[in-house]
Every structure is written in structure tokens, then in C-alpha cells.
C-alpha positions as CSV (number, residue, x, y, z in Angstrom):
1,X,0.0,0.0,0.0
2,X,2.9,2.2,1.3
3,X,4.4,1.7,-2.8
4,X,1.3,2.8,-4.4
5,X,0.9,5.8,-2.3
6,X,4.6,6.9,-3.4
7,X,3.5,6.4,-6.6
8,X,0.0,8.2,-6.2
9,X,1.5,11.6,-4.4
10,X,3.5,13.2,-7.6
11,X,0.5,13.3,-9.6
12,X,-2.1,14.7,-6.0
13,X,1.0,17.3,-6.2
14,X,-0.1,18.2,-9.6
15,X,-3.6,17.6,-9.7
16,X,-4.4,21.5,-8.3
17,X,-2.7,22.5,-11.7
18,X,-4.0,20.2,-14.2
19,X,-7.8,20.9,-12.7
20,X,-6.8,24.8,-13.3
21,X,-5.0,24.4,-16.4
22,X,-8.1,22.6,-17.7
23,X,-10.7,24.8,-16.8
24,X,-8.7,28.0,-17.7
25,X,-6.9,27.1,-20.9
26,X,-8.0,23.1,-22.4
27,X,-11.5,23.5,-22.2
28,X,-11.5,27.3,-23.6
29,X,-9.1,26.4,-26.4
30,X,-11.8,23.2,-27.3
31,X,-14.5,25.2,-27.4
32,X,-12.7,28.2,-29.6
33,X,-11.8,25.6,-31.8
34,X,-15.2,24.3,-31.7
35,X,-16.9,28.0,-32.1
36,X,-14.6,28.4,-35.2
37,X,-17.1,25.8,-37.6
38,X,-19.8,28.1,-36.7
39,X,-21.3,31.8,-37.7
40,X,-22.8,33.3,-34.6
41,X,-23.6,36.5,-33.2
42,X,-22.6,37.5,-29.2
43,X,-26.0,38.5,-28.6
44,X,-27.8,35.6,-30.2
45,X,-28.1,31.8,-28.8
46,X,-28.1,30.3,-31.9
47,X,-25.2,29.1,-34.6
48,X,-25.5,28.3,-38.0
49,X,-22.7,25.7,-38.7
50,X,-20.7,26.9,-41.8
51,X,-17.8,24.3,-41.7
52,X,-14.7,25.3,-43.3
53,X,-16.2,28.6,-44.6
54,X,-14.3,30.7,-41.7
55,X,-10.9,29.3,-42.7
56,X,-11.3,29.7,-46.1
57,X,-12.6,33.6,-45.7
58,X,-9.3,33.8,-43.2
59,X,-7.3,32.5,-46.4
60,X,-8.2,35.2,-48.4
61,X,-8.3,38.3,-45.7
62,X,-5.8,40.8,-46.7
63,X,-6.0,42.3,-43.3
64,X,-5.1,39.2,-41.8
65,X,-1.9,39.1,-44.1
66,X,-1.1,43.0,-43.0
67,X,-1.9,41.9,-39.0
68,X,0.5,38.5,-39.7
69,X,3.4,41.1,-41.3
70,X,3.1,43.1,-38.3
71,X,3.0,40.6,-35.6
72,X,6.3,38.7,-37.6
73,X,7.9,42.8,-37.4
74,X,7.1,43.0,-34.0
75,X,8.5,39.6,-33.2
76,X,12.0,40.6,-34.9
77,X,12.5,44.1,-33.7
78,X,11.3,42.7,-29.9
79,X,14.1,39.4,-29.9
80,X,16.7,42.0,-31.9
81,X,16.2,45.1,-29.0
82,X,14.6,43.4,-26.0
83,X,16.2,40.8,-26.0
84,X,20.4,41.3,-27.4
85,X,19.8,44.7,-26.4
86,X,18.8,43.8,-22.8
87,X,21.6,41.0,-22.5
88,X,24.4,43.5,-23.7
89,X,22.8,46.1,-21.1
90,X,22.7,43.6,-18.1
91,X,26.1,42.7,-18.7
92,X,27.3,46.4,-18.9
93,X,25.7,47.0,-15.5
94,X,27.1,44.2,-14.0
95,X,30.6,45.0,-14.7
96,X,33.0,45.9,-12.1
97,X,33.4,49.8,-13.6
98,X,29.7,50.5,-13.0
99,X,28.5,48.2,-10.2
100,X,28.8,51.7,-8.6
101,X,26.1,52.5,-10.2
102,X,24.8,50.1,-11.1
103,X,21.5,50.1,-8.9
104,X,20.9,53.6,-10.4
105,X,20.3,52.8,-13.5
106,X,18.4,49.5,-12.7
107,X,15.8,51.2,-11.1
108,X,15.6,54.0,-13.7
109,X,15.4,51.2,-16.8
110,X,12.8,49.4,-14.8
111,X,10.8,51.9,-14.0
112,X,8.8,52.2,-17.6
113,X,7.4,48.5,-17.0
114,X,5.6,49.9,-13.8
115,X,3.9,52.9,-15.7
116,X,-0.1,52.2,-17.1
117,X,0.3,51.7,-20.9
118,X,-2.2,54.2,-21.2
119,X,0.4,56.9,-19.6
120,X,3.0,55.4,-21.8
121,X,0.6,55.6,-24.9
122,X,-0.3,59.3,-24.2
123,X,3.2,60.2,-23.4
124,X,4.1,58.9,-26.8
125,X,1.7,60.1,-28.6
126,X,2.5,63.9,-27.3
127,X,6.2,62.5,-28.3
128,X,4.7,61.9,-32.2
129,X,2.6,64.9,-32.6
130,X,3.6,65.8,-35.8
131,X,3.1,69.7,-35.3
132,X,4.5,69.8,-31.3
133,X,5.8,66.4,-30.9
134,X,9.3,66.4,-29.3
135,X,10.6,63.6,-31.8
136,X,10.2,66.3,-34.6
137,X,11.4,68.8,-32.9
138,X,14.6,67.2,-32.0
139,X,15.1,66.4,-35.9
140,X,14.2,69.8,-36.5
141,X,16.9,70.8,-34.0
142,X,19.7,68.8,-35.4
143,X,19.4,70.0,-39.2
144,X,17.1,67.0,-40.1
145,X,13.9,68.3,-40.6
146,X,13.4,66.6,-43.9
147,X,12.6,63.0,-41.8
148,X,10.0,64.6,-39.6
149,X,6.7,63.5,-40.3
150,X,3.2,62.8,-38.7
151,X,4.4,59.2,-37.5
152,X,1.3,58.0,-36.5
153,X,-0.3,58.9,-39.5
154,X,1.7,57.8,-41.9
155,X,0.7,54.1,-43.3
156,X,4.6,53.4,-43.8
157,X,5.9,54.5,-40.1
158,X,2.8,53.9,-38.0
159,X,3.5,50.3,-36.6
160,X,7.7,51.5,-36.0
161,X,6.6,53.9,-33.5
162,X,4.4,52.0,-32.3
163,X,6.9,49.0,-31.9
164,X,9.3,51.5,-30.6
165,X,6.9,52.7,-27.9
166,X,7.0,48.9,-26.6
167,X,10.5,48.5,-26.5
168,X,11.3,51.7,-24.4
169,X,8.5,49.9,-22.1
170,X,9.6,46.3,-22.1
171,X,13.3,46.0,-21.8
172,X,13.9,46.9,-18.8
173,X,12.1,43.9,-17.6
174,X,14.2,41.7,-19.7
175,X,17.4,43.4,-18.8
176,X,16.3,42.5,-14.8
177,X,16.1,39.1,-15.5
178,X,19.5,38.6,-17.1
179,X,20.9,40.8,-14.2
180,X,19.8,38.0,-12.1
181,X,21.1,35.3,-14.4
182,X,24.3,37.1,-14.6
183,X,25.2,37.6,-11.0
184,X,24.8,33.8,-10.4
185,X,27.9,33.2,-12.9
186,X,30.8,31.7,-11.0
187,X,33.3,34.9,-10.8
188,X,36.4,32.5,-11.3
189,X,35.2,32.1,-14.7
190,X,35.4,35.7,-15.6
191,X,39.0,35.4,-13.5
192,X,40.1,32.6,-15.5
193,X,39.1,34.2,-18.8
194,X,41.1,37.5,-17.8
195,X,44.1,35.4,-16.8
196,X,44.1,33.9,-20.5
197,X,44.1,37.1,-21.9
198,X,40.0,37.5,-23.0
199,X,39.1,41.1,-22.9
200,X,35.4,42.3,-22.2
201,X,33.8,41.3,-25.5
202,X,34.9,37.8,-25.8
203,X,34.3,37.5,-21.9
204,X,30.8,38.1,-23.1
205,X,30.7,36.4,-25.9
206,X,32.5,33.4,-24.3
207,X,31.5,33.4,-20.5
208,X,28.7,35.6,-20.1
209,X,26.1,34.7,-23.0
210,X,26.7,30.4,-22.9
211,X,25.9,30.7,-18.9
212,X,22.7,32.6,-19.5
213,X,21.5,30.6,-22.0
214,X,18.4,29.1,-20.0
215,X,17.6,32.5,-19.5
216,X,18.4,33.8,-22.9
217,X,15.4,31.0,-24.2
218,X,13.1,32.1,-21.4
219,X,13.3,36.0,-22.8
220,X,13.1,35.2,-26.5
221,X,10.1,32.4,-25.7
222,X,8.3,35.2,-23.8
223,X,9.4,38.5,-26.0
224,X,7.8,36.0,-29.1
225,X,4.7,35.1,-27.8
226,X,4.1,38.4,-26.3
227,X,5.2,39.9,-30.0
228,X,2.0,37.3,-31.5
229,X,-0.3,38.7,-29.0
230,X,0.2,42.1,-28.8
231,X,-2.9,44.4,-28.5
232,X,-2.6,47.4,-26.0
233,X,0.1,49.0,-27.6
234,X,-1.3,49.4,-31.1
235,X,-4.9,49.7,-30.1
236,X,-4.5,52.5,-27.7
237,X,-1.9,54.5,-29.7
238,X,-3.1,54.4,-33.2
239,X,-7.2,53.9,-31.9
240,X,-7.6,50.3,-33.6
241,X,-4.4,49.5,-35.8
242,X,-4.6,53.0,-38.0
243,X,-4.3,54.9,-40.4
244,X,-6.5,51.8,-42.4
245,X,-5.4,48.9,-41.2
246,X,-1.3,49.3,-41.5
247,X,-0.4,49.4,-37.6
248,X,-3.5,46.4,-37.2
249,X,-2.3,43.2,-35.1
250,X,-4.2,39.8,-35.4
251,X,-5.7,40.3,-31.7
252,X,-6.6,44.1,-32.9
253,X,-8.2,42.9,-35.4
254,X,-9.3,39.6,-34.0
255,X,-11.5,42.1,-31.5
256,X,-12.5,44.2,-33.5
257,X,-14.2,41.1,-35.8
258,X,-16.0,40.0,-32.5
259,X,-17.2,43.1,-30.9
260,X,-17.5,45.9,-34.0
261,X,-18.8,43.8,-36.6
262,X,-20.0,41.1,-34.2
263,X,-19.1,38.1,-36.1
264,X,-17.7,35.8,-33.1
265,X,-16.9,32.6,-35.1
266,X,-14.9,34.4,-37.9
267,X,-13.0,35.7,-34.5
268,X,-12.7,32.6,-33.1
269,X,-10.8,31.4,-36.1
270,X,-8.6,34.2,-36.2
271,X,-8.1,33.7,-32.0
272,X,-6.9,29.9,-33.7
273,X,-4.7,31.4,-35.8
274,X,-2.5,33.2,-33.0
275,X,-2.4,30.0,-31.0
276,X,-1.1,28.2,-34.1
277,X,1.6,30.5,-34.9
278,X,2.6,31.2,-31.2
279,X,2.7,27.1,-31.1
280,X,4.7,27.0,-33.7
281,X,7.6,29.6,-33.1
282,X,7.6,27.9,-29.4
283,X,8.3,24.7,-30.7
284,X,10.8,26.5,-33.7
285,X,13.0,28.1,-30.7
286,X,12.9,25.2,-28.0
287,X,13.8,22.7,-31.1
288,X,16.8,25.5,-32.2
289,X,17.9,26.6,-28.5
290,X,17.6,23.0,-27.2
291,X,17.3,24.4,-23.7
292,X,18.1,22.2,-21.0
293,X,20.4,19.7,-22.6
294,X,23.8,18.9,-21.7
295,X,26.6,19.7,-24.4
């Protein structure tokens, strides 16, 4: 009896999880998937089944193209600045020259994740005025008046500065976490690499980046799937993915299928649609990062 209760008490250990895990993401992502084969309004009770229909309208949606371009930008530009940005940042802080100050400027890079992102969008959009906006003014100041432009109302530069907006917000957070992954590294490694004759770069690039490699996947995994679900930021700043549909994400536009033009199953296949691509890159960067594996 004593053996089958050993056996038993891993899985009562994660019983409280799978029960929440089940109600709160399974059975939602079922009945999506389920909604998807039908054409139904929020307000109404019944569905007409339709099939396939929703997919095929998906596969010919030019918007959803546009919101697929734009989540894939915001994807690269997040990993690029977020993410090797705030790993070259944490590293800097962590060196002996400015652990002076290092505390300074941890709390003053942080500090943007704590602020609403309807401060942050109203700060930025004061930022892109085109008439008073302090970007064009500064280009104005420096001799290069010919780039300012209304940069939220420009098809072409709309989702940049709005991508641009999330970064100032965002890295901080990232840089924090490899500050902690970075203080954990044994200091005799950094000793032993000086003593051979490594300067700071290939420290980095040899010591510093292979030890925060768990935490390296962790950021990217996150900055990623954050990147395919992105919503605030675009909706807020450019009110619903404007001018047209140029700045529009797939949940921007997957809400505004639901609740504007209240056609729920069409946004239930497009709700599919980010879980399949946020899948996918998961299972793209835990296959190329092979995370957790001995060399």
C-alpha cells in the first residue's frame, strides 16, 4: 500500500494544476476551436454551422496578411532590441566599472514597466505629434527636418513607432532578468578568462552569453509570444491599428471582428490562428535553443 501511495502523491502534487489548467486554458481552447465551424452573433443563442467557410474567408483576408506582417515585425525588432539589447545592457551594468552605479540605473530602466500603458501611450503620442511632438522637434533641432513626419499617421511608419513605444517599455524587464542570471555566474570564470588574456567582448561572448542561455530562451520564448499577442500598444496609440489597417495586429483585429462587426466565429478562427503561430515559433525556438540539454 505504502508503494502505491509513493507512486499516487507526484501526480495529487499536480492535480491543483491540471484541474486549473483545464478549466482556464483546455476547455477554452476546445470550445474556440469548436466555435470556429460556426457563424454566430454575441447577442444571439443560436449558430449556424458553416464548416470550413471561416478558414477559407481567413485565407483570403488581406488584413489578416497585414496583422500576420506586423506581428512577424514585431516579433523581430522585440528578440533583436529586448532581447540582445537587454543582454548587452545587463552585462554592462554588471561589470565591475559600474557596479557603482549600477543600482541607479536599474531602477531608472525598470521603471517604464511599472507605468499604465495608457500613460505610456499618451506620453508617446505627445512624443509623435507631428506639429508639437518632441521627436520632430529634435530632428528639426539637429538639421534634419526633412525625416520629420506625422508618424502616426503615416501608413509606412505607424506600426515602428508604435513597436518603438514597446521597447522603451519592455526592456527593462528583460534586462532585470538577465541581471539575475548574470550575478549567479561563478566569478572565477570571468577570472580565468582574464588570466588567458580574454578582454570584455569575448568574456561576453564566451563566458557571459553560454551561462545565461536558459535564460536567454526564457526571454526570446516570452518576447515572441508576447510579440504574436500584442494588443494594448497598437490599439490604444493608433485607436484600432490605424491609419486603415497598416499598424493592425491579429488580436486588434481579432476584436474588433468580434465586438465591431460582431461576427464571433470568424474571431474565433482568427483567435486559432495566434495559437497556431505562437505554437509554432515555441516549438521552432525550443527545437533550435535546445534548452536544458547537456553539451
Amino acid at each position: 500500500m505504502a508503494k502505491y501511495k509513493r507512486k499516487l502523491s507526484p501526480f495529487l502534487f499536480l492535480l491543483p494544476s491540471l484541474i486549473f489548467l483545464t478549466v482556464f486554458v483546455f476547455v477554452p481552447l476546445i470550445q474556440n476551436f469548436y466555435n470556429s465551424f460556426f457563424s454566430f452573433s454575441v447577442f444571439s443563442p443560436e449558430k449556424n454551422f458553416v464548416g470550413w467557410s471561416n478558414f477559407q474567408t481567413l485565407l483570403g483576408d488581406k488584413t489578416v496578411l497585414v496583422a500576420v506582417k506586423n506581428n512577424i515585425r514585431y516579433a523581430i525588432i522585440s528578440v533583436t532590441l529586448q532581447v540582445g539589447f537587454g543582454l548587452v545592457l545587463a552585462a554592462i551594468l554588471e561589470d565591475r566599472i559600474f557596479r557603482r552605479f549600477a543600482a541607479f540605473f536599474r531602477v531608472t530602466f525598470f521603471m517604464p514597466v511599472m507605468i499604465s500603458i495608457s500613460v505610456i501611450a499618451l506620453l508617446f503620442g505627445f512624443i509623435y505629434n507631428p506639429q508639437m511632438g518632441l521627436l520632430n522637434s529634435f530632428l528639426e533641432l539637429i538639421g534634419l527636418e526633412n525625416l520629420a513626419k506625422a508618424w502616426l499617421g503615416n501608413s509606412s511608419t505607424a506600426i515602428y513607432a508604435v513597436i518603438a513605444m514597446s521597447q522603451w517599455q519592455s526592456i527593462g524587464y528583460v534586462m532585470m532578468l538577465f541581471v539575475v542570471a548574470i550575478q549567479k555566474i561563478p566569478k572565477e570564470l570571468y577570472e580565468a578568462a582574464e588570466l588567458d588574456g580574454a578582454g570584455k567582448i569575448r568574456q561576453f561572448i564566451s563566458v557571459t552569453v553560454p551561462q545565461v542561455r536558459e535564460t536567454l530562451f526564457v526571454n526570446t520564448l516570452i518576447t515572441i509570444t508576447g510579440s504574436m499577442l500584442v494588443f494594448n500598444e497598437p490599439y490604444i496609440l493608433t485607436n484600432g491599428g490605424g491609419p486603415g489597417t497598416s499598424s493592425t495586429t491579429l488580436s486588434v483585429y481579432m476584436y474588433q471582428i468580434g465586438f465591431f462587426r460582431d461576427r464571433m466565429g470568424y474571431a474565433s478562427t482568427i483567435a486559432i490562428t495566434i495559437f497556431l503561430l505562437t505554437a509554432i515559433f515555441a516549438l521552432i525556438q525550443i527545437r533550435i535553443s535546445r534548452t536544458g540539454k547537456e553539451d
